[in-house]
C-alpha positions in Angstrom: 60.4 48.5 93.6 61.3 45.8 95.8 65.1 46.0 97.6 65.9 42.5 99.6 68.5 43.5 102.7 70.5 41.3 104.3 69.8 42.5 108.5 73.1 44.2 108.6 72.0 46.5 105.8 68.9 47.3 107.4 70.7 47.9 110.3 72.8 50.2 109.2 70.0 52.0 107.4 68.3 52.4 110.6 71.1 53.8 111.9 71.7 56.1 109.3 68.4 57.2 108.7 67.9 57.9 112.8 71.1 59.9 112.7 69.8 62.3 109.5 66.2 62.5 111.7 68.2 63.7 114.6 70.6 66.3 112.6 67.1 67.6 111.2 66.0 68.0 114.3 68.7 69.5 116.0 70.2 71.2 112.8 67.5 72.0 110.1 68.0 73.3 107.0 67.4 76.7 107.1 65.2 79.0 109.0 63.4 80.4 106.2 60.1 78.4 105.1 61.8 76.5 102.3 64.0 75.0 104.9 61.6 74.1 107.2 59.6 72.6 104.9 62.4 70.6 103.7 62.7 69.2 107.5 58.9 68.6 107.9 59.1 66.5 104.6 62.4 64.3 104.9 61.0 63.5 108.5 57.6 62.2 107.2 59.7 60.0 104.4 62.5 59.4 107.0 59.6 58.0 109.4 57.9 56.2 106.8 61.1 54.3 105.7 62.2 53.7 109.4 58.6 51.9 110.0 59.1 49.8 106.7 62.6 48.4 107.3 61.6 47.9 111.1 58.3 46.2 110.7 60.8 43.5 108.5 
């Protein structure tokens, strides 16, 4: 699938998705293994996505 942004939108996906990497971090989801697991994976995806929309 192929999304075109405008650099505002990426912008403020950046934003957004730094924010949600740093609640993770701070926050988690849980200290059970489900939870942390849940963390590990949204940061791989979230750092994924952030190198996408900033190699653009």
């Amino acid at each position: 699938m192929i999304i075109e942004l405008e650099n505002h939108e990426v912008a403020t996906l950046r934003v957004a998705l730094a924010h949600f990497s740093g609640y993770l971090e701070e926050e988690g989801l849980g200290d059970d293994e489900h939870g942390k697991e849940m963390v590990r994976l949204y940061q791989i995806n979230t750092n994924s996505i952030l190198k996408k929309i900033t190699n653009n």
